[in-house]
N, CA, C and O of each residue as an XYZ file, in Angstrom:
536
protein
N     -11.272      6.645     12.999
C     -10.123      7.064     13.756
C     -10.469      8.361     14.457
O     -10.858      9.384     13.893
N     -10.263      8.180     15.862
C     -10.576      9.787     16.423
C      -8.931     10.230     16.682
O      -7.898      9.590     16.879
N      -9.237     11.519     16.581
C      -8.001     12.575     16.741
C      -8.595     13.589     17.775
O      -9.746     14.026     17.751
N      -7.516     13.925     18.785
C      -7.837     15.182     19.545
C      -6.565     16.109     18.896
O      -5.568     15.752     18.268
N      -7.216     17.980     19.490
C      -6.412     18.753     18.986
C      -6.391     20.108     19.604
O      -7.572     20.455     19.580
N      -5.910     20.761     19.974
C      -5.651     21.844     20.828
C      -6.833     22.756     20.597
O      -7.481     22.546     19.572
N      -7.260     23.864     21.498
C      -8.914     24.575     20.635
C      -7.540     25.755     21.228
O      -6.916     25.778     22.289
N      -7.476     26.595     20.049
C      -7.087     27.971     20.174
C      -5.916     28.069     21.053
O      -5.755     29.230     21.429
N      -5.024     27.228     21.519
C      -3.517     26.656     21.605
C      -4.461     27.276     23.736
O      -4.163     28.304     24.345
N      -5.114     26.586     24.036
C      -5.465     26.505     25.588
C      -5.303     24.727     26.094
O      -4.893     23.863     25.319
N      -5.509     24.594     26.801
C      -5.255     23.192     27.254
C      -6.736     22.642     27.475
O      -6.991     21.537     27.955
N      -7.604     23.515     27.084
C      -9.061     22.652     26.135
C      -8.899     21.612     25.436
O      -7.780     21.887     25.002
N      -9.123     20.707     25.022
C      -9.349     19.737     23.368
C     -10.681     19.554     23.450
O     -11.600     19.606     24.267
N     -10.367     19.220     21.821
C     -12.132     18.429     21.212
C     -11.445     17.397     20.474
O     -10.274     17.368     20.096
N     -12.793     16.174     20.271
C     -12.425     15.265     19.226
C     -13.114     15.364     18.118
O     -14.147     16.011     17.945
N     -12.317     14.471     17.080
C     -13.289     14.477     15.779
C     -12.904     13.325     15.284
O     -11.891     12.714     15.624
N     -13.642     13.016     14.524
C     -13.409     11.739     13.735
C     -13.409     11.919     12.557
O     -14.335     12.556     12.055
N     -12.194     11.325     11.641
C     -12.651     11.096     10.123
C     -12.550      9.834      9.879
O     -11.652      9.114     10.315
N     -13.677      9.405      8.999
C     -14.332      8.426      9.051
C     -13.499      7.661      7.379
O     -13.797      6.501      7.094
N     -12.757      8.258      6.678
C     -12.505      7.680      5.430
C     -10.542      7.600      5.689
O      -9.816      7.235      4.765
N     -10.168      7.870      6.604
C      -8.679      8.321      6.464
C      -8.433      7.455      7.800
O      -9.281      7.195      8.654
N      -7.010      7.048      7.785
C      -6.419      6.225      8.498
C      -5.286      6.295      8.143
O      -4.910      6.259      6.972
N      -4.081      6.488      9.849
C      -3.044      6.338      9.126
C      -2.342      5.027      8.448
O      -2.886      3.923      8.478
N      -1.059      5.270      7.824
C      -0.470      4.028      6.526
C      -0.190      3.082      7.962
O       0.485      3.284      8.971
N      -1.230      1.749      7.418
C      -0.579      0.766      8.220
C      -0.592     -0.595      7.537
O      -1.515     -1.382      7.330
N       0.988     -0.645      7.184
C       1.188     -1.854      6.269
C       0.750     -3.050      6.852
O       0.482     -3.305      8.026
N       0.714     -3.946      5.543
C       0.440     -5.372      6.525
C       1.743     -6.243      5.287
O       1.823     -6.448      4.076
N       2.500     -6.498      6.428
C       3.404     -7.294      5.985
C       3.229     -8.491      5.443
O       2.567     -9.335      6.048
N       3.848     -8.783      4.095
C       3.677    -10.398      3.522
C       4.785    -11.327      3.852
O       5.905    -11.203      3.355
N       4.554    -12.001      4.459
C       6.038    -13.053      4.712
C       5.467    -14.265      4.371
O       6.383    -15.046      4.110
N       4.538    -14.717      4.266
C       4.448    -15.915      3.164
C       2.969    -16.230      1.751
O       2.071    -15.388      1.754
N       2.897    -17.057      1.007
C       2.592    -17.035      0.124
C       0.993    -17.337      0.289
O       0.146    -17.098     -0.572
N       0.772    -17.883      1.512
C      -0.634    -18.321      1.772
C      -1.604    -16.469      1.942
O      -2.713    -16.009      1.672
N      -0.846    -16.191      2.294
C      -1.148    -14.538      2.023
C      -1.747    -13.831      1.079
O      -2.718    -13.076      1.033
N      -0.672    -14.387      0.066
C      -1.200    -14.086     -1.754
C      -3.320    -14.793     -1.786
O      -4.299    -14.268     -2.318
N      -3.254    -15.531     -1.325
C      -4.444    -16.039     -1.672
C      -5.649    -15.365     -0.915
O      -6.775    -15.204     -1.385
N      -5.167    -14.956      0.480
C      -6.060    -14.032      1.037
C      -6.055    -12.541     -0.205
O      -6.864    -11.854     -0.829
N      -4.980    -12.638     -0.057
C      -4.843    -10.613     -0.753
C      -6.011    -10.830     -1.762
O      -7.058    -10.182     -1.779
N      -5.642    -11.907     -2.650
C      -6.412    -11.642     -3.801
C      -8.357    -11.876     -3.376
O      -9.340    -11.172     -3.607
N      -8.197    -13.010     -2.786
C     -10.064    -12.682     -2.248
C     -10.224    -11.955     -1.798
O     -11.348    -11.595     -2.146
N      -9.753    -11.140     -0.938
C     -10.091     -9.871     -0.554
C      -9.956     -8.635     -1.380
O     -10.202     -7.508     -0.951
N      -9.479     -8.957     -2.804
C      -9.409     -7.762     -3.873
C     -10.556     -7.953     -4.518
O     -10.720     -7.168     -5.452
N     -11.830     -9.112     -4.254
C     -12.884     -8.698     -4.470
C     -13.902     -7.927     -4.017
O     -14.972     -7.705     -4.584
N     -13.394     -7.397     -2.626
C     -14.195     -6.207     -1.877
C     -13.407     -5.317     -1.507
O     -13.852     -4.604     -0.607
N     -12.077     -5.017     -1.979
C     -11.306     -3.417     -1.531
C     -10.313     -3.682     -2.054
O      -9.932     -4.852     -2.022
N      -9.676     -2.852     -2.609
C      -8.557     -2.654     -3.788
C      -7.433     -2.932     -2.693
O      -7.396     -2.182     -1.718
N      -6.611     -3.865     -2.794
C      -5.666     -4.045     -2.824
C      -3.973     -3.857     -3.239
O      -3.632     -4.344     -4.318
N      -3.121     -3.292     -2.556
C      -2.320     -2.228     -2.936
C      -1.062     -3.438     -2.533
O      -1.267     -4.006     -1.460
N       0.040     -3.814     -3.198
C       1.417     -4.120     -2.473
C       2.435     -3.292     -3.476
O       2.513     -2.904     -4.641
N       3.275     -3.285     -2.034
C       4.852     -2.615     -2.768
C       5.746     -3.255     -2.240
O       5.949     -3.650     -1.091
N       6.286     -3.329     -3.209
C       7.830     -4.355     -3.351
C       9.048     -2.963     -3.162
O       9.314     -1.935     -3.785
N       9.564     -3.686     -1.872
C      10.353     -2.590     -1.467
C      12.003     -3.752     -1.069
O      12.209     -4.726     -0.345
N      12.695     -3.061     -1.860
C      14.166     -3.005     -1.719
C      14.957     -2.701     -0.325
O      15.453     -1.575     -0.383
N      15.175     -3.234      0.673
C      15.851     -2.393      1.327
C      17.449     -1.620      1.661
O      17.942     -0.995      2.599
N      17.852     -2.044      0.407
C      19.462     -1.729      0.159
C      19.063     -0.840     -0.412
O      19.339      0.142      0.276
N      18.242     -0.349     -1.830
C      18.045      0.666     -2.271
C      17.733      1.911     -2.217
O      16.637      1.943     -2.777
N      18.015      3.043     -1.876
C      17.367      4.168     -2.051
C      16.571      4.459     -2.506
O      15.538      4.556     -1.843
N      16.562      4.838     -4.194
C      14.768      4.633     -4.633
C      13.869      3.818     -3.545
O      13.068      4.397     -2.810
N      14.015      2.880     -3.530
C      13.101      2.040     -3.003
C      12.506      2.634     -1.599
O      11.351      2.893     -1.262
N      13.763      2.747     -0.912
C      13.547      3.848      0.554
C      12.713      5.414      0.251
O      11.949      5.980      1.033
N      13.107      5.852     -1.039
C      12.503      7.451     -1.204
C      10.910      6.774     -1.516
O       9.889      7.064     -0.893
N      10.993      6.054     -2.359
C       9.388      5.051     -2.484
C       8.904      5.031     -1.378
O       7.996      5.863     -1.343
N       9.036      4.458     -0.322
C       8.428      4.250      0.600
C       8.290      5.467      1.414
O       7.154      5.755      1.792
N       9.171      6.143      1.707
C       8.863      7.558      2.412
C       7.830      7.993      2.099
O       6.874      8.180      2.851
N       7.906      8.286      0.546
C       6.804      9.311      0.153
C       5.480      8.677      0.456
O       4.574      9.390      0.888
N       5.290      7.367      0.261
C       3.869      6.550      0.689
C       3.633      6.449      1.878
O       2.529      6.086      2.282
N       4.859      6.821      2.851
C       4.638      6.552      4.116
C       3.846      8.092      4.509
O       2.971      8.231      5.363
N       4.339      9.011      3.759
C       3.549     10.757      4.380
C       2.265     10.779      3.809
O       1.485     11.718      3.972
N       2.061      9.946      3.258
C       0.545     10.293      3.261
C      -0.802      9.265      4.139
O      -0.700      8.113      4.561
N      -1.529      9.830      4.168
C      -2.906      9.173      5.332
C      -3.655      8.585      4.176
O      -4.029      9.233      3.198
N      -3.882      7.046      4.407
C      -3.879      5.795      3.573
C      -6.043      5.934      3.390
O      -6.738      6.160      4.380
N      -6.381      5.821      2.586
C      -7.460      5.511      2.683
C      -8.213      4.114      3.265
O      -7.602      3.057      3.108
N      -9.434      4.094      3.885
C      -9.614      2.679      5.062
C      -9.863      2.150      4.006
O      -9.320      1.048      3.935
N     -10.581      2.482      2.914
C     -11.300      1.489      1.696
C      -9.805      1.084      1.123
O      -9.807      1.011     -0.106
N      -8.893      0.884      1.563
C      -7.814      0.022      0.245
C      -6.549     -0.512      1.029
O      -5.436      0.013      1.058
N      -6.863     -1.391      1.507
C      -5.658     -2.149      2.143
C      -4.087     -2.055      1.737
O      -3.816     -2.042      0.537
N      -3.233     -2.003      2.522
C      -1.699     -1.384      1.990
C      -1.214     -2.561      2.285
O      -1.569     -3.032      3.365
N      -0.220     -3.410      1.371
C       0.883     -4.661      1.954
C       1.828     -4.222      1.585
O       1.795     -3.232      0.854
N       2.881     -4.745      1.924
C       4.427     -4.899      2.215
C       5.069     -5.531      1.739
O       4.552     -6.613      2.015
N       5.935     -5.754      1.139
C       7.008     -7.161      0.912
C       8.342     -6.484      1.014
O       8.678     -5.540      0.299
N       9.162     -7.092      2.055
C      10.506     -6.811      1.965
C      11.136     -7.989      0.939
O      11.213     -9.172      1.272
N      11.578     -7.460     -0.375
C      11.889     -8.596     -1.345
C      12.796     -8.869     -1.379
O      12.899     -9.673     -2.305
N      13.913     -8.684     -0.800
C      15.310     -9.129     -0.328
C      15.334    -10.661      1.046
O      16.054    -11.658      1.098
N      14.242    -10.199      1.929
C      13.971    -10.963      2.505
C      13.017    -12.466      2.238
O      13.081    -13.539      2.838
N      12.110    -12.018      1.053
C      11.417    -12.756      0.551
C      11.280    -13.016     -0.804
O      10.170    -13.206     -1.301
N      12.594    -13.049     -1.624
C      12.500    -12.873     -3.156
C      11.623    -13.756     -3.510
O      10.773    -13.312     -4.282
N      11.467    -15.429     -3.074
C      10.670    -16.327     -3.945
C       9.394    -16.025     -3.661
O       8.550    -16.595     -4.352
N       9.023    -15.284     -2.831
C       7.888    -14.663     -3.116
C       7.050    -13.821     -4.009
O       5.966    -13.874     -4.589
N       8.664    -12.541     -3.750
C       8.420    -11.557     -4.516
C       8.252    -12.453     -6.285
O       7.271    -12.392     -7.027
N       9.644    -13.266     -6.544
C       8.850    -13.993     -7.565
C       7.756    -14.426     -8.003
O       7.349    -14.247     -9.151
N       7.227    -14.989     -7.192
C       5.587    -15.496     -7.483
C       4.222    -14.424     -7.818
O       3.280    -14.524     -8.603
N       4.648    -13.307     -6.758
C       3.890    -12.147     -6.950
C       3.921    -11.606     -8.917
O       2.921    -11.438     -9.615
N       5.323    -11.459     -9.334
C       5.692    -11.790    -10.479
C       4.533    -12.217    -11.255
O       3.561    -11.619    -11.716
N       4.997    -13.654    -11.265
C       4.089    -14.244    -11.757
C       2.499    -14.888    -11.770
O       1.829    -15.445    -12.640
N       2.247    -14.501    -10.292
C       1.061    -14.848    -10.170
C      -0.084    -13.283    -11.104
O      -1.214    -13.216    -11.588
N       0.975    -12.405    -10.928
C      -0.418    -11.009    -11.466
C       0.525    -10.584    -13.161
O       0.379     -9.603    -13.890
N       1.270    -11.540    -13.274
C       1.925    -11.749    -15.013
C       2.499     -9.924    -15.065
O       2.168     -9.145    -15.958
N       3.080     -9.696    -14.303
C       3.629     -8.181    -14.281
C       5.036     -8.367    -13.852
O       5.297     -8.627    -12.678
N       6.011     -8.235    -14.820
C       7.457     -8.382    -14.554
C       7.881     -7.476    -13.442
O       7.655     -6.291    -13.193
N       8.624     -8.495    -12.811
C       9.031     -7.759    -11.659
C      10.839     -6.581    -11.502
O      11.966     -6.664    -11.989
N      10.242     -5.783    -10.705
C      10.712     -4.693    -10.583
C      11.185     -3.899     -9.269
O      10.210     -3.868     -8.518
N      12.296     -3.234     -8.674
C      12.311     -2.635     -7.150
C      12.596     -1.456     -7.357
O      13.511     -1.135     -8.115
N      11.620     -0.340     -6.513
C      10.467     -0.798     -5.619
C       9.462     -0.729     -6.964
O       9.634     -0.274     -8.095
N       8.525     -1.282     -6.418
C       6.938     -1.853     -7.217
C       5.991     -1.364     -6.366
O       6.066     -1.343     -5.137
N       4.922     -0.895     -7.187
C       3.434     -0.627     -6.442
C       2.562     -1.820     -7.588
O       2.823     -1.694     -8.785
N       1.769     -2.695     -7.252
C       0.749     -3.242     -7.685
C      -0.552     -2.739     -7.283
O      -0.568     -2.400     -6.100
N      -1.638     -2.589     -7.901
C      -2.407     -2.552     -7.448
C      -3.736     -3.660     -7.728
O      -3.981     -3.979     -8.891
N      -4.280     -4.025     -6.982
C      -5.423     -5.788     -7.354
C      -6.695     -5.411     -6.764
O      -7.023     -4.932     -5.679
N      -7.296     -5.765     -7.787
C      -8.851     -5.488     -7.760
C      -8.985     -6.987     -8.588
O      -8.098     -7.449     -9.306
N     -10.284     -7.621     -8.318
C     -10.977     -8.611     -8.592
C      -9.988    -10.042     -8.659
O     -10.532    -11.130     -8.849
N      -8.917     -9.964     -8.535
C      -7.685    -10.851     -8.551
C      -7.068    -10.649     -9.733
O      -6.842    -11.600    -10.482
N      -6.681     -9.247    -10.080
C      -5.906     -9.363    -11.003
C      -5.312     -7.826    -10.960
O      -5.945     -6.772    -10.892
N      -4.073     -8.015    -11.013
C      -3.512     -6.455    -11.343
C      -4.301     -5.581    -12.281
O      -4.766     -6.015    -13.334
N      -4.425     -4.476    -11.918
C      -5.079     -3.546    -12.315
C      -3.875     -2.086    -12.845
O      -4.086     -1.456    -13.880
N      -3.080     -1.884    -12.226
C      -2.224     -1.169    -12.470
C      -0.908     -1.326    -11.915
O      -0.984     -1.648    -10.729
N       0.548     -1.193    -12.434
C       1.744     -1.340    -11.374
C       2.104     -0.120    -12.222
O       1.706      0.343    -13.291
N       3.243      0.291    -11.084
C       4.241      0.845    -11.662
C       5.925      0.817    -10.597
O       6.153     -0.081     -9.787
N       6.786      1.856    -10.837
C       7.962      1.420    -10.366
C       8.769      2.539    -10.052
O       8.563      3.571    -10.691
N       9.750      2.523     -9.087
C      10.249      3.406     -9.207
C      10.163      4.926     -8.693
O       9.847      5.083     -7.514
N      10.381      5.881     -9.360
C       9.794      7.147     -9.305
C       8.479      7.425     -9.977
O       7.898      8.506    -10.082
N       8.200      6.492    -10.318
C       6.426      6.646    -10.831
C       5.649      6.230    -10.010
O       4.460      6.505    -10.173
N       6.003      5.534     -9.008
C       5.310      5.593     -7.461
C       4.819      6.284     -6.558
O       5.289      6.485     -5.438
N       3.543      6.800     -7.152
C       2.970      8.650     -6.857
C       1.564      8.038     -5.793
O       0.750      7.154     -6.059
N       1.667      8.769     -4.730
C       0.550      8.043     -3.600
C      -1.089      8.443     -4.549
O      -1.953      7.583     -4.726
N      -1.168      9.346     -4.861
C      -2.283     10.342     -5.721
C      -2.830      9.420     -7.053
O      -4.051      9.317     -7.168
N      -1.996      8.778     -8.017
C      -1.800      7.856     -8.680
C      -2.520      6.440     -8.627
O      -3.134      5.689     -9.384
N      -2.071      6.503     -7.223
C      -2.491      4.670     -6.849
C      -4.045      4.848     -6.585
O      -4.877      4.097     -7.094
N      -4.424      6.095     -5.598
C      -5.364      6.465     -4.981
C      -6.671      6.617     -6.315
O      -7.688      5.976     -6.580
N      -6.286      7.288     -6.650
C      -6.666      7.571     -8.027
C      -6.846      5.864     -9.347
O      -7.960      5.676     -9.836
N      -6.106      5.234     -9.580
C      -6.729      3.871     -9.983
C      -7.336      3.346     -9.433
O      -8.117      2.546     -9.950
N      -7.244      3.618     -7.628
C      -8.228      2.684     -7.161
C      -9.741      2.965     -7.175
O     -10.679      2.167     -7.174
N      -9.729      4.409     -7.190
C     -11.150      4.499     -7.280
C     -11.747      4.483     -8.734
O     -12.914      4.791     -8.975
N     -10.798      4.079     -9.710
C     -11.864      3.225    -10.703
C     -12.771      2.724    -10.503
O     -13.018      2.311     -9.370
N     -13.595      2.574    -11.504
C     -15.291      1.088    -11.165
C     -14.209      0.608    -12.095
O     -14.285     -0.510    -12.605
């Protein structure tokens, strides 16, 4: 990702690139054939979904706070609006055997949940941080 930026507030710029940071760009799940990509692809980059409420608050303060931070390129971010897609969100459920919850962070490595949590335990630092487990 290149960024330009003012040099010493003159109408100069320079660019730069950082090469590990990108901003949060969800990828929305709206159907289940999805699930099967997510998970092969959680054999080469950690895989992140959040189950987001949109009547809820929590769920909205959830997402804010994940939304202010700059997403790492190594770990793909998904989406589920679960109001819109509960039998999904069900399956998600049950496909990674982690009772479901709003809002939810999962996180999938090798096809299998690796960590969730919920709620106000939905810490961007947290997720970032399991993912770079081995």
């Amino acid at each position: 990702m290149i960024f330009k930026c003012k040099i010493n507030n003159t109408h100069q710029f320079t660019s730069f690139t950082i090469p590990y940071l990108c901003r949060m760009n969800w990828k929305t799940i709206t159907d289940e054939n999805q699930l099967d990509t997510i998970i092969e692809q959680s054999y080469h980059q950690p895989q992140v979904l959040f189950k987001h409420s949109t009547r809820c608050s929590i769920s909205s303060l959830a997402k804010s706070r994940l939304d202010s931070h700059e997403a790492h390129a190594d770990i793909a971010f998904h989406y589920l609006d679960l109001l819109t897609y509960r039998p999904l969100s069900n399956k998600i459920a049950q496909l990674f055997d982690v009772a479901h919850e709003s809002p939810q962070v999962l996180l999938i490595r090798n096809g299998k949940c690796i960590y969730d949590e919920s709620h106000n335990g939905i810490i961007f630092k947290d997720i970032i941080h399991q993912a770079s487990k081995n």
